[in-house]
C-alpha positions in Angstrom: 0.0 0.0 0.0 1.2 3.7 -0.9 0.1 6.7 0.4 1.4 10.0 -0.3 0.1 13.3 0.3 -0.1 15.8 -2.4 -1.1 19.2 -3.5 -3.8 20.4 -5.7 -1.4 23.4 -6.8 1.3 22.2 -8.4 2.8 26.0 -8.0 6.7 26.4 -6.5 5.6 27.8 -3.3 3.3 24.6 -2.6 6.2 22.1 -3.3 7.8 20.9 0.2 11.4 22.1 -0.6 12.4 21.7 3.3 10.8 17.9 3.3 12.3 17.2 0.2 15.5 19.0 1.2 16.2 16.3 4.6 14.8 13.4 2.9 17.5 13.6 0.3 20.4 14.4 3.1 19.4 11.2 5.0 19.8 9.6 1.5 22.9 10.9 1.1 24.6 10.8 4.3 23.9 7.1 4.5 24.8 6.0 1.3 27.8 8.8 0.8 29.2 9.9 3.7 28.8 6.3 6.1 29.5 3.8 3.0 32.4 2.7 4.2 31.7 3.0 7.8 30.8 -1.0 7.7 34.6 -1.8 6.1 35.7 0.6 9.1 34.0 -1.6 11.3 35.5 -5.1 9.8 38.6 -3.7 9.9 38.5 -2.8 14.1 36.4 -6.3 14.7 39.4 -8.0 12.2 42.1 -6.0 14.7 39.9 -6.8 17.9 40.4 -11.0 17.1 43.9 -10.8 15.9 45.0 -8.5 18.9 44.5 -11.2 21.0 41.4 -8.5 23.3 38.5 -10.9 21.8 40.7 -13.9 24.7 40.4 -11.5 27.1 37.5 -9.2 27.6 34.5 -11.8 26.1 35.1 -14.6 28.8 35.4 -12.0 31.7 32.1 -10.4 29.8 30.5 -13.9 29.6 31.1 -14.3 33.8 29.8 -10.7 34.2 26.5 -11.7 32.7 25.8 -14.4 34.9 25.6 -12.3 37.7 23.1 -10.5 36.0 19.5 -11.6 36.4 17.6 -8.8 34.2 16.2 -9.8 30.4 18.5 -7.3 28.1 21.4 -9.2 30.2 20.2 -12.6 29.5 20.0 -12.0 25.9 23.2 -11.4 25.6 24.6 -13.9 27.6 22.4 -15.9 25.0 23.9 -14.2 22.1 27.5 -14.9 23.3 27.3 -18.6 23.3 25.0 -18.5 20.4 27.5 -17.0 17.7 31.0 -18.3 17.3 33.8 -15.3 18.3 35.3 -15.2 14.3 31.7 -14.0 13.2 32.6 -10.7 15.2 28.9 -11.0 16.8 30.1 -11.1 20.3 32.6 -8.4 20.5 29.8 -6.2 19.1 27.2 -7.3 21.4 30.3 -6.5 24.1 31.0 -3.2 22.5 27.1 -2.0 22.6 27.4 -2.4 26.2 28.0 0.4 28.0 27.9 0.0 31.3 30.4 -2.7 30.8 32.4 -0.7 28.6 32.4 1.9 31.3 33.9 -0.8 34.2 36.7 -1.4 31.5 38.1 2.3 31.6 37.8 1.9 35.0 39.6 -0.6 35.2 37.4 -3.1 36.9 37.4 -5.5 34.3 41.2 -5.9 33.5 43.0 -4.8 36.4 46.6 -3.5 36.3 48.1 -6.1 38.5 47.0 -8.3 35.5 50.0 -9.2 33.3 48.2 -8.5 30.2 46.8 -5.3 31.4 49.4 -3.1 29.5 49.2 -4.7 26.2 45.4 -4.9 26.4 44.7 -1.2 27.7 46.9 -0.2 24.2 44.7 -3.1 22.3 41.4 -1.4 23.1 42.5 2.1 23.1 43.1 1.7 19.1 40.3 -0.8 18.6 38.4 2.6 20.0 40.4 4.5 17.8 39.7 2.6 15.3 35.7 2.7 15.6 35.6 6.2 16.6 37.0 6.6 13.0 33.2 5.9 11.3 31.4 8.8 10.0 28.4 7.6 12.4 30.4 7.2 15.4 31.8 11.0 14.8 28.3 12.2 14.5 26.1 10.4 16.7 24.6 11.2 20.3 25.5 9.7 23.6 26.5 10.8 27.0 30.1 11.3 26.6 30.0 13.6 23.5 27.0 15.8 25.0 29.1 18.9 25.0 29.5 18.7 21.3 26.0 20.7 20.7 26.3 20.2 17.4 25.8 16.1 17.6 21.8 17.1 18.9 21.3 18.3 14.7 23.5 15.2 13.2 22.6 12.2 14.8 19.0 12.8 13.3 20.5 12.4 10.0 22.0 9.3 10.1 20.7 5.8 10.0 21.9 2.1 10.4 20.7 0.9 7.2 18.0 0.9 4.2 15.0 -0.4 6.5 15.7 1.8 8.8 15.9 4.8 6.1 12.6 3.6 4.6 10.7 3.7 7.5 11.9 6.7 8.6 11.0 8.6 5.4 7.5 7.1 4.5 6.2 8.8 7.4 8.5 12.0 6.7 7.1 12.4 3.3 3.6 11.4 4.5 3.5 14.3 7.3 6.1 16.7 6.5 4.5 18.6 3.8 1.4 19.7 5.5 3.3 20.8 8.3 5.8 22.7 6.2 2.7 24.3 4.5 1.3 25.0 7.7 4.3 26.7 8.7 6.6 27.7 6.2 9.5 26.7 5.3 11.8 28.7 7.9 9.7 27.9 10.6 9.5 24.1 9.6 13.1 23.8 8.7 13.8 25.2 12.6 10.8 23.1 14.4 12.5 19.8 13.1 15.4 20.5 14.3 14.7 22.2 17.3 12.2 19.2 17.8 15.0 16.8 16.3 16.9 18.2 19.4 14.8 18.0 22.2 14.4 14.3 21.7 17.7 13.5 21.9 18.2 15.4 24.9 15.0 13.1 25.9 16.9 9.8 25.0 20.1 10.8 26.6 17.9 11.2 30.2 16.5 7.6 30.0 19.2 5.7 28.2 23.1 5.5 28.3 23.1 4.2 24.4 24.0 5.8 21.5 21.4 7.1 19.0 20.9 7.3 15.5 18.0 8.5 12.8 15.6 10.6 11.9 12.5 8.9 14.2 13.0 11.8 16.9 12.6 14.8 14.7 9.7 12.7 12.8 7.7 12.1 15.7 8.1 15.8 16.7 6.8 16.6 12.7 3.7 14.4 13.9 3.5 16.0 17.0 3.3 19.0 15.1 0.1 17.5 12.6 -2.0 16.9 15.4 -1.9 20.4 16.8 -2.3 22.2 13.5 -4.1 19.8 11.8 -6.1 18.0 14.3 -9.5 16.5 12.7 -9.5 19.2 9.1 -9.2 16.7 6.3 -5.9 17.2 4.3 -5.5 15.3 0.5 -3.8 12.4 0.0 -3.1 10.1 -3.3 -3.7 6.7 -2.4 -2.3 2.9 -4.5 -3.3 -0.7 -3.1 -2.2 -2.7 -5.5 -4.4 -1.9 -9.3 -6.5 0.3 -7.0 -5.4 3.7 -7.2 -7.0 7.5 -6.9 -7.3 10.3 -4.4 -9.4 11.2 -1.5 -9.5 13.5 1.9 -9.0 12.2 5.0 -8.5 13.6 8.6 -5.1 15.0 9.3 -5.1 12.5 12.4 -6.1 9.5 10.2 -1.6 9.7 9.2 -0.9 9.1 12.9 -1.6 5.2 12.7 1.1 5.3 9.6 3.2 6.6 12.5 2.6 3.7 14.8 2.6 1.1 12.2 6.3 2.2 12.0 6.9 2.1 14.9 5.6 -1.4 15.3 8.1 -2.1 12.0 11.0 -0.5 14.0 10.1 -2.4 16.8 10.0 -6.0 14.5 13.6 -5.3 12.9 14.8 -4.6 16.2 13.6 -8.1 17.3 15.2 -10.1 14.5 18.4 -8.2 15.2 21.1 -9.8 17.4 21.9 -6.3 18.7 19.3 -5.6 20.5 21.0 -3.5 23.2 20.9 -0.5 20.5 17.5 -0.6 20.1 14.8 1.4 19.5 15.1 4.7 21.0 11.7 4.9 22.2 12.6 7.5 24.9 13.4 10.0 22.2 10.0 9.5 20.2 7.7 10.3 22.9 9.9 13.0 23.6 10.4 14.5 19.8 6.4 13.7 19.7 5.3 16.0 23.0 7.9 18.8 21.8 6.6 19.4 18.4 3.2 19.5 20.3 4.6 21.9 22.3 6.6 23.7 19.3 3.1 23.9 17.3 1.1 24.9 19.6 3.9 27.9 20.9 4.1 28.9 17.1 0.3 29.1 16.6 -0.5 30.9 19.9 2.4 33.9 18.6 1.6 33.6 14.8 -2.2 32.9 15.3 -3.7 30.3 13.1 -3.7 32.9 10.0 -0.8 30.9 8.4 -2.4 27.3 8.9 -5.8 28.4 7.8 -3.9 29.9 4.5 -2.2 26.3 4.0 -5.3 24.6 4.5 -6.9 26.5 1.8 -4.2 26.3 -0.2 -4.7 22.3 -0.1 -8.0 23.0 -0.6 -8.9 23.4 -4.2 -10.8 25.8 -6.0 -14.6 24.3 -6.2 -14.7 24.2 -10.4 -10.5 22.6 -10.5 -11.9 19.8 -7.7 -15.2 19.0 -9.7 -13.4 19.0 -12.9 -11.0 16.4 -11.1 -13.8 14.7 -9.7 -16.1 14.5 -12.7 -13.2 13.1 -14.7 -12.3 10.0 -11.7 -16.1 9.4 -11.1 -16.6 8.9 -15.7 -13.3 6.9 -15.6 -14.3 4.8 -12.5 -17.9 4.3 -14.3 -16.0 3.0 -17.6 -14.4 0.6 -15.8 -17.5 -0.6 -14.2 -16.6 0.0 -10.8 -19.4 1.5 -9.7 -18.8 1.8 -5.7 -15.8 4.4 -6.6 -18.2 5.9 -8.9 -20.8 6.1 -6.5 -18.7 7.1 -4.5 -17.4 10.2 -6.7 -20.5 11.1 -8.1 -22.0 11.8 -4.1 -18.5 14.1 -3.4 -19.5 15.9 -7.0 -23.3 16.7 -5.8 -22.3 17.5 -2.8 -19.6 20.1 -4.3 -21.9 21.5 -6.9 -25.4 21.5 -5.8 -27.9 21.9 -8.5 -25.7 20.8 -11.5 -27.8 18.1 -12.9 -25.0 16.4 -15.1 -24.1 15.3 -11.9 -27.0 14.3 -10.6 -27.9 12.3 -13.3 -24.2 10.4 -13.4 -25.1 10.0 -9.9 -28.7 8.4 -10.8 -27.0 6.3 -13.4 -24.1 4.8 -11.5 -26.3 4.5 -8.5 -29.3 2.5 -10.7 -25.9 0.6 -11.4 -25.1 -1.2 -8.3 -26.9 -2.4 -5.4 -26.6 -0.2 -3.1 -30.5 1.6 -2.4 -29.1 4.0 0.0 -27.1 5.3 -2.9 -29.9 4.9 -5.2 -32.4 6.5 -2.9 -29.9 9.6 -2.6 -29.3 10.3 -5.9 -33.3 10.5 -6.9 -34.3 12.1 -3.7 -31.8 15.2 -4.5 -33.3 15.0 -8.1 -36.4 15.3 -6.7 -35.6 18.4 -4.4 -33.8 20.5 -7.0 -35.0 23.8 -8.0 -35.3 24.6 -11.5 -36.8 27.3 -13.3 -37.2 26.0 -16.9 -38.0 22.3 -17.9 -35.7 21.2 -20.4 -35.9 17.8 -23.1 -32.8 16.2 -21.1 -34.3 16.6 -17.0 -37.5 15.5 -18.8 -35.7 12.4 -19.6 -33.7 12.1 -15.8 -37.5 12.8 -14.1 -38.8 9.3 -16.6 -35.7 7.2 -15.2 -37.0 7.8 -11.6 -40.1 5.9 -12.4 -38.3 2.4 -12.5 -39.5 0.1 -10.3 -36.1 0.0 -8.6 -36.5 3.1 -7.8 -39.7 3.4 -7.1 -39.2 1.2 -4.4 -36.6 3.2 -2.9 -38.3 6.0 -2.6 -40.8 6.8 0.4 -44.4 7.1 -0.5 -44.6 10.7 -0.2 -41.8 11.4 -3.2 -43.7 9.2 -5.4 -45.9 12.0 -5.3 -43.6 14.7 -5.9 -42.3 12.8 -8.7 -45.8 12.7 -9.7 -46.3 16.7 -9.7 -42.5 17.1 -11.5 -43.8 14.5 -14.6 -47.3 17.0 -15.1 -45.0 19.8 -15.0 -42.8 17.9 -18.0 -45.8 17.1 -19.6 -45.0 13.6 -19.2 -48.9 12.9 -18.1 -48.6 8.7 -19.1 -45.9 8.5 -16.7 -47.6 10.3 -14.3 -50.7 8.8 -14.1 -49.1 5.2 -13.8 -47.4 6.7 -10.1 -50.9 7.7 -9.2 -52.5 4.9 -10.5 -50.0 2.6 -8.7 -51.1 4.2 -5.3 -54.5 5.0 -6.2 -55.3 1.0 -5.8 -53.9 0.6 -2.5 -57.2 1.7 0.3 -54.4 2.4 2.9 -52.3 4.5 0.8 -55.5 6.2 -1.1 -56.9 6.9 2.6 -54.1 8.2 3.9 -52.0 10.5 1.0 -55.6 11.5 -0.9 -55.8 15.4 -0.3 -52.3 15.2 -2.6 -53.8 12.2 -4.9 -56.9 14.5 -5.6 -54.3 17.8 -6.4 -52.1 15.4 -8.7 -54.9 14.6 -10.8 -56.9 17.6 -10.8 -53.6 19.5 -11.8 -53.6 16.8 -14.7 -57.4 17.7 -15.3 -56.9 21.3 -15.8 -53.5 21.0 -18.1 -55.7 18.6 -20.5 -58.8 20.6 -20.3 -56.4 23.7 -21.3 -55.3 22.1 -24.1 -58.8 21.1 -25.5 -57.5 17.3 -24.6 -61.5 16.2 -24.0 -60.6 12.7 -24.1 -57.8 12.6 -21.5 -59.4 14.8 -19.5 -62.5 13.2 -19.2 -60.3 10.1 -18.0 -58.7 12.1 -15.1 -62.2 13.0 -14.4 -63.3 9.4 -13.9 -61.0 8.5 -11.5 -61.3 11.8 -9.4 -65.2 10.2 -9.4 -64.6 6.8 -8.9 -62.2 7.5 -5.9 -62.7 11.3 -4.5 -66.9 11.6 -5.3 -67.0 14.2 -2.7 -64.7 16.8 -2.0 -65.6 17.7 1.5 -64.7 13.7 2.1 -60.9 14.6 1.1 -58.3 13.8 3.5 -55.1 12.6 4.4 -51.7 14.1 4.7 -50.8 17.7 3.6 -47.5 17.6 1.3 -44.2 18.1 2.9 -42.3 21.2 2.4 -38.8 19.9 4.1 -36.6 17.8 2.4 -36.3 14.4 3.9 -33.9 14.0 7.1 -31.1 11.7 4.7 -30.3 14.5 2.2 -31.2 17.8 4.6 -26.9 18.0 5.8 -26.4 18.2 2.1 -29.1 21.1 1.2 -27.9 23.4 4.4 -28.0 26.6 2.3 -31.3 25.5 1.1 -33.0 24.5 4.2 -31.8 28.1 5.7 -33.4 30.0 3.3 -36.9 27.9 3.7 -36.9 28.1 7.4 -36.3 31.9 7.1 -39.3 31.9 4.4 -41.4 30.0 6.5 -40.6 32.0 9.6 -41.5 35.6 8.1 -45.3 33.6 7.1 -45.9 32.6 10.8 -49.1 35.0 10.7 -51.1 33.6 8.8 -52.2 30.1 7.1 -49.3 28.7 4.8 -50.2 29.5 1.2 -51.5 26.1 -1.1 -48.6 24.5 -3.2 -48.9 25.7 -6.9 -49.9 23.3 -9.0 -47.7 20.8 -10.6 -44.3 22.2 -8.8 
């Protein structure tokens, strides 16, 4: 699975130069600048064998494991008699140690009335030398280089290998460009390192190890996303396999991409046999609850003028997003997979209300598939669009709502509705055969007849108009045969609010009807014109 944020503006200022920018230093560091830092480290375990230290120091390590009773000291007790000393396993497993490095200098370990002590005290001074020499080992962060200041910026961008590179940057890339945008790039640029920083100085509180990689400063970018982000919906480009498109989802929803890595960090460091480096853990949480902290400083100085601006930014214009739409939802429907397109076409109406193109890709996909929600949606919005002047192609949409499929997704009362819209089309056949349909059910006659009666009597006058004698005198037999007396008439009263599953959609709609209806609170509502 890929997923990649991206930009609706492909203008320079939207490109993430600063993301962009530390993604391709971690790429270079590691495969420039610490390349040979794995020959380095042959060449001081080769030297560490030969010397004649590997005889000394592992048994006296081995002995000062089994005095140890705690899990991490097991493990390597287990790894020592696990892996033969010419692998070089061991003196690295030794070597990651250091609080029994630290009894060596002290000379605890070897002591000087040993007769080996002098040749083995120059032995690990250059095999010390020797790794010391590594680009990584000159650049990364422990306690006894924490007065080098300048190690709290570089440690962040080196890393122990590809996996660990990949994981690190598939969240960088998947968070770091909102929160540049949100920002800026200055800003950004300073927050991640400043944020970089402070979760080193986090690791080197809780842990006496070295540390390596980007995860610190990362977590404090996510950090970062969650304050200036929080729930607003931010674009991202998604690929699962042949499955592949865009959609919007909630700046938060990236967060689980965070912990999945972590979870993958977490795996590798399980299947390595130097686990004493581990996962730095300590410096996540703390990068994470700094760039909270670094967010939420910058916002409450800045205001949240420049993360509104990048949100809108992302945000397209409303005719660039519907053309992108409209093209994705007629591609998705060529291909026949009409969830997508369903899918889509709902994000389109909802975009452009009243753009019946789109509603009537909407009906058609949704007539499609299975789905009646979707079905039921697209004709009910059909049914509650305003339009001024019938036209030969919503004629056409209004018959395709009389299919029995969707007939039977539609509540009784917009079969009427659908009724009054085919007299005003002058579509009097199909209108009739929606009346007639409920005409012969007692319940439904008994209980909808005040708008049966208006529904034909609206057809009654349009034929009568016309000097249709014969059609009219048809309309006229049924309003005897099942309405002989007016004053009998009863039933429900049509409904003037759009039903509750499409009312979050018609907001600026329902406003405006409400406000209508509240300026006519002094008198009785006016009757419904005919065939609207």
């Amino acid at each position: 699975m890929l997923l990649l944020p991206y930009r609706d503006k492909s203008v320079a200022r939207s490109v993430p130069v600063v993301t962009a920018a530390i993604l391709l230093a971690c790429v270079v560091v590691l495969y420039g600048f610490q390349g040979q830092d794995a020959a380095r480290d042959r060449d001081a375990i080769t030297f560490y064998r030969d010397s004649g230290l590997e005889k000394i120091e592992l048994p006296k390590y081995q002995e000062y494991l089994l005095h140890l009773s705690d899990e991490q000291s097991s493990g390597r007790l287990h790894l020592l008699q696990a892996y033969k000393p010419e692998t070089g396993i061991p003196a690295q497993v030794l070597q990651t140690d250091t609080r029994f490095v630290t009894l060596l200098h002290a000379g605890d370990i070897v002591h000087e009335k040993d007769p080996e002590y002098a040749s083995w005290k120059t032995d690990r001074a250059h095999f010390e030398e020797m790794l010391a020499a590594s680009f990584r080992a000159r650049f990364d962060l422990d306690r006894s280089h924490v007065k080098d200041a300048w190690r709290f910026v570089t440690y962040a961008f080196l890393h122990s290998g590809t996996a660990h590179l990949l994981g690190n940057m598939l969240v960088l890339i998947l968070v770091g460009p909102f929160v540049e945008a949100a920002l800026g790039r200055v800003r950004y640029l300073l927050a991640y390192l400043v944020g970089g920083a402070a979760a080193g100085a986090m690791h080197l509180l809780v842990s006496d190890a070295p540390v390596i990689g980007a995860s610190g400063a990362i977590a404090a970018t996510v950090g970062m996303l969650a304050v200036l982000y929080g729930t607003r919906k931010v674009p991202v480009f998604y690929w699962v396999f042949f499955i592949f498109g865009t959609m919007r989802l909630p700046a938060l929803a990236l967060l689980p991409i965070w912990l999945l890595n972590e979870a993958y960090q977490w795996s590798l460091q399980a299947r390595s046999p130097f686990a004493a480096s581990g996962v730095a853990y300590g410096a996540h949480v703390g990068g994470l609850c700094a760039g909270a902290l670094i967010a939420w400083l910058l916002t409450r100085r800045h205001g949240s003028k420049a993360v509104q601006a990048a949100i809108a930014q992302s945000e397209p214009k409303r005719t660039e997003r519907g053309s992108s739409l409209a093209q994705q939802a007629q591609e998705a429907a060529t291909h026949l997979d009409v969830k997508r397109a369903t899918r889509l076409y709902r994000e389109l109406v909802d975009l452009e209300q009243g753009r019946m193109d789109y509603l009537q890709g909407y009906l058609n996909v949704a007539l499609l598939g299975a789905d009646e929600e979707a079905l039921q949606d697209a004709a009910l919005r059909l049914l509650w669009t305003k339009f001024r002047t019938p036209t030969d192609e919503m004629r056409k949409i209004f018959l395709q709502l009389t299919q029995p499929k969707v007939l039977k997704a539609l509540p009784i009362d917009e079969h009427l509705r659908l009724a009054r819209r085919l007299v005003r089309f002058r579509e009097d056949g199909a209108a009739l055969r929606v009346i007639d349909a409920l005409l012969r059910d007692d319940h439904l006659r008994e209980l909808y007849g005040r708008q049966l009666a208006d529904c034909l009597l609206g057809l009654f006058t349009a034929y009568t108009r016309h000097g249709l004698n014969k059609q009219a005198e048809q309309i006229q037999q049924r309003l005897s045969s099942y309405f002989p007396s007016a004053d009998q008439l009863g039933g429900l009263a049509p409904t003037h609010r759009p039903p509750s599953t499409i009312l979050s959609s018609m907001r600026p709609t329902i406003s405006r009807m409400q406000i209508t209806s509240m300026g006519n609170t002094s008198g009785p509502r006016p009757p419904p014109r005919r065939g609207e």
